[in-house]
C-alpha positions as CSV (number, residue, x, y, z in Angstrom):
1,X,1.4,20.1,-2.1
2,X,2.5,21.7,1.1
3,X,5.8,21.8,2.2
4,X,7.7,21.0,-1.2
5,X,10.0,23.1,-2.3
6,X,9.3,23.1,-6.0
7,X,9.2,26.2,-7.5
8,X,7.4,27.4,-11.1
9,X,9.6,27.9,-13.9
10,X,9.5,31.1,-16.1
11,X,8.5,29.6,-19.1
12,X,9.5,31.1,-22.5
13,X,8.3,29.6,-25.6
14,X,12.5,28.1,-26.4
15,X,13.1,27.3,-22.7
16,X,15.4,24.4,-22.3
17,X,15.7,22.8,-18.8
18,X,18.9,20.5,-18.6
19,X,20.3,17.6,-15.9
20,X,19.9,14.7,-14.0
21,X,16.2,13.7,-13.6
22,X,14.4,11.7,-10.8
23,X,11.3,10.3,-11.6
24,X,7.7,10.9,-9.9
25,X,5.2,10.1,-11.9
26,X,5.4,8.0,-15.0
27,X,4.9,10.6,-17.3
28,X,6.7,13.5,-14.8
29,X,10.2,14.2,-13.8
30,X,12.1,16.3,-11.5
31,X,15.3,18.3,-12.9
32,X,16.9,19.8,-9.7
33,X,13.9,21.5,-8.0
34,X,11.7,21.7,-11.3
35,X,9.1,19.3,-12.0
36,X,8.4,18.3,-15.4
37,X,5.1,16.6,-16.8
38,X,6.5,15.2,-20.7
39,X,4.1,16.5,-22.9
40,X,1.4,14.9,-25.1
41,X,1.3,11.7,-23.1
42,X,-0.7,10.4,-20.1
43,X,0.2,7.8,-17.7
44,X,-1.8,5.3,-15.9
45,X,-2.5,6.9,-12.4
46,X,0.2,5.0,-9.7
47,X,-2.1,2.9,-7.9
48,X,-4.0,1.9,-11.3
49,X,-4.2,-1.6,-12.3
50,X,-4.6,-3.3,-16.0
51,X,-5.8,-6.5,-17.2
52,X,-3.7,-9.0,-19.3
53,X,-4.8,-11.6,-21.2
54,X,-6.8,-14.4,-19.1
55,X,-7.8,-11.1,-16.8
56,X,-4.8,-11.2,-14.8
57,X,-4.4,-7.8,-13.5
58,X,-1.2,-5.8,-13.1
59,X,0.1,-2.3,-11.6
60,X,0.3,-0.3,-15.1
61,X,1.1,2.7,-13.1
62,X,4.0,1.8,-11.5
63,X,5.1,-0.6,-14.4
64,X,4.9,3.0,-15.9
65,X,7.5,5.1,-13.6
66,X,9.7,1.9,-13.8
67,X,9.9,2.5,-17.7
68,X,10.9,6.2,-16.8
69,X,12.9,5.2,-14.5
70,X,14.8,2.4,-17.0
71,X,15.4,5.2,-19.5
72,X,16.2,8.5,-17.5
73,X,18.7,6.6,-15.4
74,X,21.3,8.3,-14.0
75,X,21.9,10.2,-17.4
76,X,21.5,13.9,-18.3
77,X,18.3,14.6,-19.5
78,X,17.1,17.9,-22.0
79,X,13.5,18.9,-21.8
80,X,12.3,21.9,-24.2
81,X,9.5,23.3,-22.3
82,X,6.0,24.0,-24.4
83,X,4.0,25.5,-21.4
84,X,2.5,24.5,-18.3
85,X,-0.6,23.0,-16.5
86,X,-1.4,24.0,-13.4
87,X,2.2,25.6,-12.5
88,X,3.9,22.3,-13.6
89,X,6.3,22.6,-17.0
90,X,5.4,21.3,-20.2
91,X,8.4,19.4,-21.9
92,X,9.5,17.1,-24.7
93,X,12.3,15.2,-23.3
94,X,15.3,13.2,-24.4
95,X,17.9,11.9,-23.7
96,X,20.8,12.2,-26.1
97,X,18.8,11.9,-29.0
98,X,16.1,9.6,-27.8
99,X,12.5,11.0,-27.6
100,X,11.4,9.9,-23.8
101,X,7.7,10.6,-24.3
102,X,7.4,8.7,-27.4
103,X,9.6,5.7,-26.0
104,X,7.0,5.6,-23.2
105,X,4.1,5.5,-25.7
106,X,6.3,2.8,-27.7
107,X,6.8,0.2,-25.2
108,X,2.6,0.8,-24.2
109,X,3.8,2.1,-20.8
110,X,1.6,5.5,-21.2
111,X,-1.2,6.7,-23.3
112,X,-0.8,9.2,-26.3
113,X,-3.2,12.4,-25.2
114,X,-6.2,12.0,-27.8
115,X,-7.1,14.4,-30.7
116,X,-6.9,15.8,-34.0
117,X,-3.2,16.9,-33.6
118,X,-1.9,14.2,-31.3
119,X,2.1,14.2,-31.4
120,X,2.1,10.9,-30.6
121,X,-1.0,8.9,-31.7
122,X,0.6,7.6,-34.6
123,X,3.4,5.8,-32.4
124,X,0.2,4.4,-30.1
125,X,-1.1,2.7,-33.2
126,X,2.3,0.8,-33.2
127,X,2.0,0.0,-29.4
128,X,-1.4,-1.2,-30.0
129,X,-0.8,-3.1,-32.9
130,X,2.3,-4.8,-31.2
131,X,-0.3,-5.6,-28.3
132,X,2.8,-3.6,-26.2
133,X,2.5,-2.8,-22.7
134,X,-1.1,-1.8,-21.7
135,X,-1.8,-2.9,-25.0
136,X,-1.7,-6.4,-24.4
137,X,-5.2,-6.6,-23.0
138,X,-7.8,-4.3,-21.5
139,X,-6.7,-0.8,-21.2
140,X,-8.5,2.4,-19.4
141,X,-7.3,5.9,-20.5
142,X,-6.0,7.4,-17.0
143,X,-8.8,9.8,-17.7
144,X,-11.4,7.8,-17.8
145,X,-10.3,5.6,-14.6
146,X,-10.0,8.9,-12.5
147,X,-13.7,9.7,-13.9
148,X,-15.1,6.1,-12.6
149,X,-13.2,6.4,-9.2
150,X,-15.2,9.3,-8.9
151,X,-18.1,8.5,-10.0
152,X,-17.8,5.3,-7.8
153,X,-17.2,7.8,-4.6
154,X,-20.2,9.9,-5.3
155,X,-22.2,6.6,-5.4
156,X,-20.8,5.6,-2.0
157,X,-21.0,8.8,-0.4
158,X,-23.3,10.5,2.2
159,X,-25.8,12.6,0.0
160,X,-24.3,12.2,-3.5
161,X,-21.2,14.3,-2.1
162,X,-17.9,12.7,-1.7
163,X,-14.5,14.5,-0.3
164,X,-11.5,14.5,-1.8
165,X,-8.9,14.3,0.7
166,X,-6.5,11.9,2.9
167,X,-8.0,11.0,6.3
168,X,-5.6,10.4,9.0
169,X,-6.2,8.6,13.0
């Protein structure tokens, strides 16, 4: 985004970034001026909403940066950096010797990412079965609810054609 000051990191395949974290995202952090997206998981987009039981609807997305938040704190936090996507670090975070990205996919705050080698899918299936977080009632992939907002814009748009972009005044 403009005007942020976050810089790329040199990534190395052993790269370890230590400190106190701030959270962004529910499945991102910021370590000082580096950003870090915890690998292997997704979570719910900010503004999306999931359905409970009795289709009661609740913010899942910011449930999910609360849960970050909750176990991040004001601790030191060790992310060994895998790569990147689209300039932002890659990491596997703990703290002391708890594995943030899969205590997020434990409690049902995010989603594993899908596939044949899926770090975490196996812990997902105990989220699921626990009916945990997102789990406990209807609950759309972040992929697939970016996907239908778009597809919902291109429906309401002039000519098939919709912008993506903040309008302001």
């Amino acid at each position: 985004a403009a005007g942020t000051s976050v810089r790329e990191l040199p990534l190395s395949p052993s790269r370890v970034l230590e400190g106190r974290a701030s959270v962004v995202a529910g499945d991102t952090l910021r370590i000082g001026t580096d950003l870090v997206k915890l690998a292997d998981i997704e979570a719910p987009e900010r503004d999306q909403r999931c359905t409970r039981s009795g289709n009661r609807r609740w913010r899942c997305g910011e449930a999910a940066a609360a849960a970050l938040g909750r176990l991040v704190g004001n601790r030191s936090i060790s992310c060994e950096i895998r790569g990147s996507a689209d300039g932002v670090a890659l990491g596997l975070c703990r703290e002391g010797a708890t594995d943030i990205n899969a205590q997020l996919v434990r409690g049902g705050h995010v989603f594993a990412k899908e596939g044949l080698m899926s770090r975490y899918g196996s812990v997902e299936n105990e989220a699921k079965a626990a009916k945990a977080g997102v789990w406990a009632g209807e609950a759309e992939r972040p992929s697939a609810y970016r996907a239908r907002l778009w597809e919902e814009a291109k429906r309401r748009a002039p000519e098939g054609c919709p912008i993506k972009a903040t309008a302001r005044g």
